[in-house]
N, C-alpha and C positions, 0 to 999 in steps of 0.2 A: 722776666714775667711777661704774658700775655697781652696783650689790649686791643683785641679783635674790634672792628668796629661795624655793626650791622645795618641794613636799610630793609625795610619790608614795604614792597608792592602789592597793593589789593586788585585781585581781579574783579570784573563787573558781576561774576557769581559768585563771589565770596573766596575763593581758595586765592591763598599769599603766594607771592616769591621773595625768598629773604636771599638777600646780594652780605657776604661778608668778606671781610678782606682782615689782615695782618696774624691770620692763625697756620695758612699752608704756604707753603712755594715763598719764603720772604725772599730768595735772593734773585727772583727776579726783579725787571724793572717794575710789575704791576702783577698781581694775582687775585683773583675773585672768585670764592667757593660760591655757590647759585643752591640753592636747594627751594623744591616745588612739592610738597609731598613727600612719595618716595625716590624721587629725582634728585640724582647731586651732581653737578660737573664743575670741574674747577676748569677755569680759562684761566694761563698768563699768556704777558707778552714781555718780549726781549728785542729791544735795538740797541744795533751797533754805536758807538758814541762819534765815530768819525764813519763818512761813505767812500766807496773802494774808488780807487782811481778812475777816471774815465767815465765813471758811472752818472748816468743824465736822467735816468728815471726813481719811480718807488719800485725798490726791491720787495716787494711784499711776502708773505707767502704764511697761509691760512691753514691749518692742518686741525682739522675735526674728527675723532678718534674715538668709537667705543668697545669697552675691556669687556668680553664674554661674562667674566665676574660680576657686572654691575649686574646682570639679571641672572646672576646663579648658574650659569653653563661654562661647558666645555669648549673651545675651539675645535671646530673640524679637521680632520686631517692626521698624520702623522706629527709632526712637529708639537699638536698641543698648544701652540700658543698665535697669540695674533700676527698677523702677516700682511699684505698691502692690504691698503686703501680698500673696500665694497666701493659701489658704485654709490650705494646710499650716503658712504661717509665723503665721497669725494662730493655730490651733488649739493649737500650740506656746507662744505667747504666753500666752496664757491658762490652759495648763498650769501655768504659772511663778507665773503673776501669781495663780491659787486657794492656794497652797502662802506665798507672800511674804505677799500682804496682811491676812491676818489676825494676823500676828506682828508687826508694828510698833506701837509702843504705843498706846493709846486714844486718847491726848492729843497724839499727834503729826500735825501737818497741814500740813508743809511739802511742797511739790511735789519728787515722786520722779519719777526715770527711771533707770529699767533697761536698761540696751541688749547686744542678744548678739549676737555677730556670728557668723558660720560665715566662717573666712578659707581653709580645705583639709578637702576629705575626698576620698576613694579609692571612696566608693559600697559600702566595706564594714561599716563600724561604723556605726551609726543614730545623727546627732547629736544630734537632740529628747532624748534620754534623757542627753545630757550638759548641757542649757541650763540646767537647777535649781539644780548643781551650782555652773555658773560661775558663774554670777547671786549666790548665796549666799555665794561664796566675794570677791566681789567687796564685797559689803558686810561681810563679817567682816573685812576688809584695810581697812576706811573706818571714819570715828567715828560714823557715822548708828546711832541706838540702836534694834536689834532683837534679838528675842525667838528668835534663832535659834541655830547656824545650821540648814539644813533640807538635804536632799538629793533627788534624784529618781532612779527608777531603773525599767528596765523590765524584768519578769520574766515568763518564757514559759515554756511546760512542754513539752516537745517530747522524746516517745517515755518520758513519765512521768517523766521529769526536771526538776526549774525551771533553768532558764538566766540567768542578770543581766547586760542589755545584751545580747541574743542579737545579733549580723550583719545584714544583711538575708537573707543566705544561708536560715541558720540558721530564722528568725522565718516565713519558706514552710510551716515541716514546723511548727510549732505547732498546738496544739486550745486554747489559751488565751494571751493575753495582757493586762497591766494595765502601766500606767505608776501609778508609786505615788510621793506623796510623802509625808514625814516629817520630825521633828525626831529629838534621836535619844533622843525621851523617845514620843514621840505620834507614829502617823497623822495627816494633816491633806485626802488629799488620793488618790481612787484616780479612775481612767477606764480601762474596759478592754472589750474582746468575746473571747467563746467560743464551745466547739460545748457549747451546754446542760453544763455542768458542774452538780455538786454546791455546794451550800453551804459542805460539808466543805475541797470543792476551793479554794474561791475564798478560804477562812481561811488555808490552807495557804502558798498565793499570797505572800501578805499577808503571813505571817511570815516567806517566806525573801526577799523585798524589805526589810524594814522591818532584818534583819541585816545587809544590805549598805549599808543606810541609815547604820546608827552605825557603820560604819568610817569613810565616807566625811564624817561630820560630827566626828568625832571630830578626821581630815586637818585641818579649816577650824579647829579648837579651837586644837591647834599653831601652824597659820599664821599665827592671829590673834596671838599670843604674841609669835612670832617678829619679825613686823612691829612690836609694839606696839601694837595698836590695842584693848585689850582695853577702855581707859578711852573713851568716849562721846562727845561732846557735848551741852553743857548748854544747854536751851531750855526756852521757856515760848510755849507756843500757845494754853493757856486760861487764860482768868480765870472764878476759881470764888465763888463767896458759898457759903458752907456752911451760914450761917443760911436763907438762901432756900433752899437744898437741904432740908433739912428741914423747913422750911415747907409747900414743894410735894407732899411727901412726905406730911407728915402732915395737910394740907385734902385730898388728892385720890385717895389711896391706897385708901379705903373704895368711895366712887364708880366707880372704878376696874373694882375687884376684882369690884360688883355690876352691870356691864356685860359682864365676860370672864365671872361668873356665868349671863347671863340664858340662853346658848346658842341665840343667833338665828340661820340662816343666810343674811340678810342681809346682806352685807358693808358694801354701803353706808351700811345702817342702824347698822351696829357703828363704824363711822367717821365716820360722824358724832356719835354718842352719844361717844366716847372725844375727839374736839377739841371737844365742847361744853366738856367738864370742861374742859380746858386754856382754853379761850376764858372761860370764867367763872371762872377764877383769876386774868387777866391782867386782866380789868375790874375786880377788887376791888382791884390797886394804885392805890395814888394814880397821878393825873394825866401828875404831873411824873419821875415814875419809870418808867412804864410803857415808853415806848421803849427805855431805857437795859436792862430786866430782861426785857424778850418774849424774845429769842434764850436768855438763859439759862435760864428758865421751862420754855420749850420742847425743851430737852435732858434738863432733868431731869425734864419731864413725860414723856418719853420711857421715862426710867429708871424710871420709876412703872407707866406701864402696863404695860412689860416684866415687872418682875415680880410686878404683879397677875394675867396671864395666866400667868405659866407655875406660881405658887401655887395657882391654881385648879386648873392639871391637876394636878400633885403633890398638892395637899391632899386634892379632894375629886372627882379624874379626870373634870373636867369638860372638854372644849373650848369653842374659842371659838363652834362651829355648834351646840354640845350634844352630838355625836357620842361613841360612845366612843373608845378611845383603839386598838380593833382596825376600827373599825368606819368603811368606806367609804360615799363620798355615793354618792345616789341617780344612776344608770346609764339613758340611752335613747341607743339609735343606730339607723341606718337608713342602708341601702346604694343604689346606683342613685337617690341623690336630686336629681342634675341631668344629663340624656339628652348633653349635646355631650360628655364627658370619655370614654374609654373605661372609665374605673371611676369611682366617687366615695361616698363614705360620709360619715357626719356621726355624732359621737364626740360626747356631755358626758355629764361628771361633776361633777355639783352647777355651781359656776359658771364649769367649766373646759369652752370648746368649740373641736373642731378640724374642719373643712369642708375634707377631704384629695379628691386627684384622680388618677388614675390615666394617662399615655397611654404608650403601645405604641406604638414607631419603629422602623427600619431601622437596619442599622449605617451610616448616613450620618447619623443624628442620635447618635451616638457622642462624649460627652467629649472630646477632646483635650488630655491631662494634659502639663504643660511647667514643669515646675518643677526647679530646681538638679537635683536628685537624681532624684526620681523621673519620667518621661515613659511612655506610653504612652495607654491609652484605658479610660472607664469606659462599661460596660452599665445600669448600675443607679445611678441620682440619686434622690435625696433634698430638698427645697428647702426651708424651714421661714419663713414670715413671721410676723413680730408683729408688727400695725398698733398704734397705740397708743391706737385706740376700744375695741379690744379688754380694755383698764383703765379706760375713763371719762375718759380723758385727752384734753384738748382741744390734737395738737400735729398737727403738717404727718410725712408720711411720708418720711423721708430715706433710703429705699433700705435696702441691706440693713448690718448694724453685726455685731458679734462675737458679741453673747449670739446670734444666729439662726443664726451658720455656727456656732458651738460647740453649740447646742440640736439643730440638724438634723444635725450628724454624731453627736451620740448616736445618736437615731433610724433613722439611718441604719446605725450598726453595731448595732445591735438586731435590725434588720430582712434583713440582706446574708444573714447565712449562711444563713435560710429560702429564700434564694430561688435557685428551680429553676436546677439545673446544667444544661451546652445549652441554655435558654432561645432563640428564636432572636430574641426583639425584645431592643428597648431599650426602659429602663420610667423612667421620670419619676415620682416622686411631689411632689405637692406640697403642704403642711400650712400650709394659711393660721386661726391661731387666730382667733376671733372672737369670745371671752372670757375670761378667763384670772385664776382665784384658785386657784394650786395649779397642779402641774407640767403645762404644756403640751406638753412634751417626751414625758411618757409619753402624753397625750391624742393626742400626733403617730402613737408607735408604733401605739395600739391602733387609731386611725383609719385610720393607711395599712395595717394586718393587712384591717381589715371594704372599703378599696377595693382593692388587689389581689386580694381575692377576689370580687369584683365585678367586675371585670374578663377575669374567668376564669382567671388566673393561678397554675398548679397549685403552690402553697408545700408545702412540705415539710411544714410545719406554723405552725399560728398562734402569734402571738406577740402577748402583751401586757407593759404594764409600768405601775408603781406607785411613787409618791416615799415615802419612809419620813422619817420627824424623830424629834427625840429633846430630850426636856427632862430636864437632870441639880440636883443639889443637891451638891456636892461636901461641905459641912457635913452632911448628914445621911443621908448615899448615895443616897438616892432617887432612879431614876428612871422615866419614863416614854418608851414608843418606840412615836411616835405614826401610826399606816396613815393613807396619802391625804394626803399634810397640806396646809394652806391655804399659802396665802402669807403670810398673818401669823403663823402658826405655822412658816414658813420662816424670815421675817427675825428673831421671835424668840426659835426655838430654838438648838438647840446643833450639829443636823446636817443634812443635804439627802442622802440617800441614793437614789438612783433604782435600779432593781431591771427588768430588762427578762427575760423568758423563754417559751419553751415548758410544755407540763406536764410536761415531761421534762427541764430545765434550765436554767442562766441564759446568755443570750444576749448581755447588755453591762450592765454597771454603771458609775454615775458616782456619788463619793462627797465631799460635802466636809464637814470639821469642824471646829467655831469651838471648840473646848473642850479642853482641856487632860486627860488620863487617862483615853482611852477603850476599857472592856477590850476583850478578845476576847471574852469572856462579853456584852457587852453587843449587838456586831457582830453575835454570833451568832443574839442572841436576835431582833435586825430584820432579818435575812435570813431567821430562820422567820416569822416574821409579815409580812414581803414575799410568801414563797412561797403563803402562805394568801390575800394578796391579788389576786397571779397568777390564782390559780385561780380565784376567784368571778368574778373581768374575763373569762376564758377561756370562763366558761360563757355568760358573759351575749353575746359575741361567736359565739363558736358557736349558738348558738340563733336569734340573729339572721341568720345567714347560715353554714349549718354544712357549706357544702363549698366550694369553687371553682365558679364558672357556667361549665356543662356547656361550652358554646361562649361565643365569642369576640363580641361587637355585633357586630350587622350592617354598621357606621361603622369596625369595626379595621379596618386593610390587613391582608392574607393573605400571610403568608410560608412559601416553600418553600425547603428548603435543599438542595444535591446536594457532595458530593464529587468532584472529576477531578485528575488526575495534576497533577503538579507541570509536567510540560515542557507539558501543553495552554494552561495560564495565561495565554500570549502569544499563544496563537489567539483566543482567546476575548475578551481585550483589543482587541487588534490594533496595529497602528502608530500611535501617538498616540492609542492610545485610541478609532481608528474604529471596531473592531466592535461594542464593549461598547454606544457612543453606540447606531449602529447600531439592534440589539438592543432599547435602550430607546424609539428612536422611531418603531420600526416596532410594536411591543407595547405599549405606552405602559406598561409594568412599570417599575419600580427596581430596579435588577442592580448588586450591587458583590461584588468578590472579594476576598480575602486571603490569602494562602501560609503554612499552620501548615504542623504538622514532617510530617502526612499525606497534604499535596495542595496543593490549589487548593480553599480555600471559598465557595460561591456560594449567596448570597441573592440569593432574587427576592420581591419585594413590589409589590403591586396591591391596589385595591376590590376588583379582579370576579375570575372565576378562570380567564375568556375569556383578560386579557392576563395571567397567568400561564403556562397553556398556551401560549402563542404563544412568549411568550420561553423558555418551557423546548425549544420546540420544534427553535427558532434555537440555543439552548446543545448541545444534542443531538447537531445534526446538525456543527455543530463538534466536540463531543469525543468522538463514535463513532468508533471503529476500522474502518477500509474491511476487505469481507469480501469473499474469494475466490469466487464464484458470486450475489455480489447484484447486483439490479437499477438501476440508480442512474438518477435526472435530473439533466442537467448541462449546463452551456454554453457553447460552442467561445468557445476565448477567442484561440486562433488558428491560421493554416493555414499550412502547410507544403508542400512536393513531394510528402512520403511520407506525409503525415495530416494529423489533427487535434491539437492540444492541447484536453483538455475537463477543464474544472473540476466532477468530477461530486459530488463533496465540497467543502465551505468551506473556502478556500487546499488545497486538495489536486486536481491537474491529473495526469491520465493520458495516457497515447497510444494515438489512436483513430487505427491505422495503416489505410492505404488498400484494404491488403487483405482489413481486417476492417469495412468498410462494405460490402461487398454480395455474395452470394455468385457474383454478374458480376463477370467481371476490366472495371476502371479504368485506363483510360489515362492520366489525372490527374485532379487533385480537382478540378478544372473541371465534369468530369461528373458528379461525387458531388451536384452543387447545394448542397453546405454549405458557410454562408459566416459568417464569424466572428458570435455574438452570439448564434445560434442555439439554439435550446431542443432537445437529445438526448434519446433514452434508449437509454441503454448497460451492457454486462454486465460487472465486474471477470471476466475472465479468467483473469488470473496478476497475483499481486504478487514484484516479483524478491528473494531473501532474501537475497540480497550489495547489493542497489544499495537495494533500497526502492521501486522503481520502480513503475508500475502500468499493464497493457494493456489495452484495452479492447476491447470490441467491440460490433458494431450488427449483424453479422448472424447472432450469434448469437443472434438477438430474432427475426429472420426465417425462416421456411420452406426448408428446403433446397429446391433445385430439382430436379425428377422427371430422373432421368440422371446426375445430378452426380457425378462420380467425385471424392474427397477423393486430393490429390497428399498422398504419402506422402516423406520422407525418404531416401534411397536410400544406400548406404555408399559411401563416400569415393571419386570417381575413374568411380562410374559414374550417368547419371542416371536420372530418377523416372519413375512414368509420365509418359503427354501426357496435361496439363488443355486440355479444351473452350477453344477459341480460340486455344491455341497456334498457334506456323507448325509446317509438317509439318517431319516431322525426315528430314535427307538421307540415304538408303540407302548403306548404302558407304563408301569411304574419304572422307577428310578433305578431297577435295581435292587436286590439284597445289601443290607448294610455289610460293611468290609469288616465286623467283628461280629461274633454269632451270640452276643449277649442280646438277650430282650429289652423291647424300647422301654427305656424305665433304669436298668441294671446298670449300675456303674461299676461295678468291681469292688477289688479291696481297697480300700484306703491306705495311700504310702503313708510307712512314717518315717519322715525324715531325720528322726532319732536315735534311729535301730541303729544297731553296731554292726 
C-alpha cells in the first residue's frame, strides 16, 4: 500500500507548489513529483554507492528533459519522438547543475545523476523556474550527503513590482528578470537580463527571490523529516595521509607563495613554475613510494597553491599578473578586420581573444524555434565557439558542448535588448575565442558590440561586460573583489560574477558562488567596481569605432520592407505560391511575406537595387487599387459576342464591351481584329459599387470622330436619337397587324376537350 507523503508551498500571490514523494520512481535513491497547476515534473536522483577508481572530483551530471506530451504535441521530424537535448533544455540543466554542485561534499566522488522530467504544463507557468526545486527536493527525500537543500526561483519586476515565478503571460511586460538560486542561508547562483537597471535594482531583485527561497527550502527541511532521510550515507572516497599533507605543505608553501608573488603575466610561464614545485617534490620521495603518493601529492599540492595565491592577494594585494585588484589588463581592438563577413572586430584583453563576425539575412534565414513549449522564430543569433587551441590544449574539436550554448546565451542576452527594434535583417553573430585566460563570454559581448557596429548596425547603445572575483578569509573577514579576473583567479577564488551593460545600466548578469556567507555589502561593493569597469571597456570601444558605419558594405543584400492589406496577401502569393515564385524569377529579388495583426508584411532583398525595383514594381502593381479614369496596359485573356475580357491589372479582368472599342458601330468582334493574348491599352471607365465590377474602354483613348452625334438615353417608352449607321426609322404607324382580324376579334375559342 501507498503512503505518499506531501509538502505545499505558498506563493506571495496565492497559487501553491505541492512537492510529493513515495508514489512514483521508488527505486531510486530519492524522487519528488512537483506539481504547480497544470505543471507536473518528477525529478529523481541516483548515486553510485562506491566512486570509480582514480576519481578526485563530483562526477555530477544534471539532465532536464521535456516530453512533447506534457503539452499535447508531436515531436518534429521523422522519428516522432524526442531526440537531444534543445538548447533551452540544456540551459536549464545547467541552471540546476551551478546551484547543486558545489554543495555535495568535497570528498564525495561517486557518480551522480539528476534527472527532471516535465510530464504536463498548460504553457502558463514557466517550468525551468520549478526544476532546482524538484531536483533538491528529490535528493533531501534520498540518503546521498549534501550540503543543502537549495531552491531556485525566478523574479521579474513588472510595472515596479517583483513577481516569483511570473507566467509566461506576465514575464512580456517585465524591464528585469533573474532566475536565482539559493540555500536558505547563501546565494549561490544568479543569471538574468534587463533594460539597463541600476545596481540598487538588481540587489533589490536578489532579496525578494532569496525570501521566497527559504520558504521553499525550509518545505524540503520538513519533507526530509517526514520521510526520514535526515541521517546519510556513510562512505569513504578518499584516502588521506595527513603526515604527507603537511609535508607538502610545509617543503612547497614558501615556493609557492614566491611564484603567485612574482606578478608575471604570463600564464604559461606561471604554470609551469607552480608544476615545477610539485614535480620536484614528487622526485624527492623514495623510488618505491612515488607511484603509490603522486595522486596524493598532487591534490594536496593543489591545496598549497590555492592558498598561496589567494594570501598573496589578501596579504599584501598582489595578483597573480601583478595587477591591482581594480585594475584591468591591457585592451586592443579593431573592427573591419576580415572584408567577406558583413561586420567583424577582434576584442583582447590581456590573454583573452575573441575574433566575432557579423552577417545580415532575410527572414528566410530566420531561426525556427520548436521546442515543447516555446515555438516560433528568432531575428537575432548569437553563436559562441571555444576551440580548445584556444588554452594550449592539444585535443580534436568535438562540436559544440554546454559551457559554449550556456556562454553564448549570456552574451547573447547582454546583447538582445541593444538591438534595433524594426530592424529589417537577420543578424548572426558569431564569437569564435582564440585565446582564453579570463572570461571569454564578456570578450564575446564586447567583440560582437565593436562588430555590429561595423557592420552598420544602428544599436541603441553599446554594450560591454566584465567578470568580477572575489577572495574571502572567513577567519579574519578579509576580503578582496578582484576586476577582470584570470582564470586561475576564477578556479581559485570564491566567485565568477559577470557584469554585462550600457553606461546607463546593466544589461544581463551571470553570478556564481563557491563560499558560504556572502553579504550584500560585499555584492554591492563588485557591482560598483564592475560598473567602473564597464566604463573604461566603454571608452576604449567607442574610441575605437564610436558610431555605427554610416551605410551598410557594399557585399550586404539591400532590404526593402512595404506594408499591404491583409486580404491582398493571396494575390501577391498566388495559388501555390506562383506569383510570389513568379516575382522572384523574373527580378531575381528575395520576397517573403508574413501576416502581423497590421497587414501583409513584405521584404524584398537583393545585391543591386535594379532587382529591387523590379520586384517592388511587380508587388505594386498587384496591391494597387484600380482608379476610376486611369490609363491601364492589359491583355485580352478572352473574347466574347459582346467584348472583350482584359486583364488590365494582376488577376483583376474588366469588360472591354464592343461598344467601347471604337467609336464605329461593330457588327462583331471579328472586325474589332482583337484576338485573345493581345497587348491593350484601355481606360477604367466605371468601377460598379454594388458588384465591384470594372468597364473599360479603348475609345475613349481615341479621337471622336468630326459629326459624331453621342446617343443619349431617352425616358422610358420613347426612343433616342438616330446614331450614324442606324437603319432609317419607319415614318408612321407601326405597321398592319400580322393577322387580318379586327382590333377587338379574337377568334374561336379552342376547346381543349374536343376529340
Amino acid at each position: 500500500m501507498l503512503h505518499p507523503i506531501k509538502k505545499t508551498i505558498a506563493l506571495p500571490d496565492g497559487r501553491t507548489i505541492t512537492l510529493e514523494t513515495g508514489k512514483l520512481a521508488k527505486q531510486a535513491d530519492g524522487a519528488v513529483e512537483l506539481r504547480m497547476g497544470n505543471t507536473m515534473i518528477l525529478a529523481t536522483v541516483v548515486s553510485a554507492k562506491e566512486a570509480g577508481e582514480g576519481v578526485d572530483f563530483m562526477p555530477l551530471q544534471v539532465e532536464y528533459k521535456e516530453k512533447f506530451s506534457s503539452f499535447g504535441r508531436f515531436p518534429g521530424g521523422f522519428l516522432k519522438r524526442e531526440g537531444r537535448a534543445s538548447d533551452y533544455e540544456i540551459l536549464t540543466s545547467r541552471l540546476v547543475d551551478r546551484v547543486l554542485r558545489p554543495l555535495f561534499p568535497d570528498n564525495y566522488h561517486a557518480d551522480t545523476f539528476v534527472n527532471i522530467t516535465l510530464y504536463s504544463t498548460d504553457g502558463v507557468d514557466i517550468p525551468d523556474a520549478l526544476a532546482g526545486l524538484a531536483a533538491s527536493a528529490a535528493i533531501a527525500v534520498s540518503d546521498i550527503p549534501f550540503n543543502g537543500p537549495i531552491s531556485e526561483v525566478r523574479v521579474a519586476r513588472i510595472d515596479g513590482e517583483f513577481v516569483i515565478n511570473p507566467t509566461f503571460d506576465q514575464l512580456e511586460k517585465a524591464d528585469m528578470e533573474l532566475m536565482v538560486g539559493a540555500t536558505y542561508d547563501n546565494i549561490m547562483m544568479v543569471e538574468g537580463e534587463m533594460n539597463e537597471v541600476s545596481e540598487t535594482d538588481l540587489l533589490a531583485a536578489l532579496k525578494a527571490a532569496h525570501e521566497a527561497i527559504k520558504v521553499q527550502c525550509l518545505a524540503q527541511i520538513e519533507l526530509a523529516k517526514e520521510v526520514g532521510s535526515e541521517t546519510k550515507r556513510e562512505y569513504c572516497h578518499e584516502v588521506n595521509d595527513e603526515e604527507l599533507r603537511k609535508d607538502v605543505h610545509d617543503k612547497c608553501y614558501d615556493k609557492a607563495y614566491k611564484i603567485a608573488q612574482a606578478g608575471c603575466a604570463d600564464k604559461h610561464w606561471r604554470q609551469d613554475q607552480f608544476s615545477a614545485i610539485c614535480d620536484e617534490y614528487i622526485e624527492s620521495l623514495p623510488e618505491e613510494e612515488r607511484d603509490e603518493k603522486t595522486p596524493l601529492v598532487k591534490r594536496y599540492y593543489h591545496d598549497v597553491e590555492k592558498e598561496a595565491v589567494r594570501r598573496c592577494i589578501l596579504d599584501e594585494g598582489v595578483r597573480l599578473d601583478g595587477r591591482k585588484t581594480t585594475e584591468i589588463r591591457p585592451i586592443w581592438c579593431e573592427v573591419d578586420y576580415i572584408p567577406g563577413p558583413h561586420g567583424s572586430a577582434v576584442f583582447t584583453r590581456g590573454e583573452t581573444q575573441s575574433l566575432s563576425t557579423v552577417t545580415l539575412g532575410t527572414k528566410l534565414d530566420e531561426k525556427i524555434v520548436d521546442d515543447v513549449i516555446n515555438q516560433g522564430r528568432e531575428r537575432f543569433l548569437l553563436h559562441y565557439n571555444f576551440p580548445p587551441f584556444s588554452t594550449g590544449e592539444a585535443k580534436p574539436v568535438r562540436g559544440v558542448g554546454r559551457r559554449e550554448i550556456g556562454h553564448g546565451n549570456l552574451a547573447h542576452r547582454a546583447l538582445k535588448r541593444m538591438f534595433p527594434d524594426d530592424f529589417p535583417y537577420v543578424c548572426r553573430i558569431v564569437s569564435d575565442i582564440l585565446e582564453s585566460n579570463g572570461s571569454s563570454s564578456m570578450a564575446t559581448v564586447c567583440a560582437g558590440t565593436l562588430a555590429l557596429l561595423d557592420a552598420g548596425v544602428k544599436m541603441k547603445k553599446p554594450v560591454s561586460g566584465i567578470a568580477m572575483g572575489l577572495i574571502t578569509d572567513t577567519e579574519s573577514s578579509k576580503y578582496a573583489v578582484l576586476s577582470d579576473i584570470l582564470g586561475d583567479e576564477d578556479h581559485l577564488g570564491d566567485m565568477d560574477f559577470k557584469v554585462t551593460g550600457t553606461r546607463d545600466g546593466i544589461t544581463a548578469t551571470q553570478m556564481d558562488i563557491k563560499c558560504d556567507g556572502l553579504s550584500y555589502e560585499i555584492l554591492e561593493r563588485a557591482l560598483l567596481q564592475a560598473r567602473d569597469g564597464r566604463m573604461h571597456i566603454l571608452d576604449i570601444i567607442e574610441n575605437t569605432i564610436p558610431a555605427p558605419r554610416e551605410d551598410y558594405k557594399p557585399h550586404v543584400p539591400r532590404i526593402v520592407t512595404m506594408l499591404i492589406p491583409k486580404e491582398l496577401i493571396g494575390a501577391v502569393i498566388g495559388p501555390g505560391g506562383k506569383v510570389i515564385q513568379g516575382i522572384q524569377e523574373a527580378s531575381g529579388a528575395t520576397v517573403s511575406i508574413d501576416e502581423i495583426e497590421e497587414g501583409g508584411y513584405i521584404e524584398v532583398a537583393a545585391a543591386n537595387k535594379a532587382a529591387i525595383d523590379k520586384a517592388l514594381e511587380m508587388i505594386n502593381a498587384i496591391v494597387e487599387l484600380p482608379e476610376e479614369g486611369k490609363v491601364y496596359t492589359g491583355k485580352v485573356r478572352s473574347i466574347l459576342e459582346f467584348g472583350a475580357f482584359v486583364e488590365f491589372m494582376p488577376n483583376r479582368d474588366g469588360l472591354l464591351h464592343i461598344s467601347e472599342i471604337s467609336w464605329n458601330r461593330l457588327d462583331n468582334m471579328e472586325a474589332s481584329g482583337i484576338k485573345e493574348g493581345d497587348t491593350v491599352e484601355v481606360k477604367l471607365i466605371e468601377i460598379d459599387k454594388k458588384t465591384g465590377k470594372y468597364r473599360l474602354s479603348m475609345r475613349a483613348l481615341q479621337p471622336k470622330p468630326e459629326g459624331y452625334v453621342e446617343r443619349e438615353r431617352a425616358p422610358r417608352g420613347e426612343r433616342g436619337p438616330r446614331r450614324e449607321g442606324d437603319r432609317p426609322r419607319r415614318e408612321g404607324d407601326r405597321g398592319p397587324r400580322r393577322d387580318n382580324r379586327e382590333r377587338g376579334e379574337r377568334g374561336p375559342r379552342r376547346d381543349n376537350n374536343a376529340e
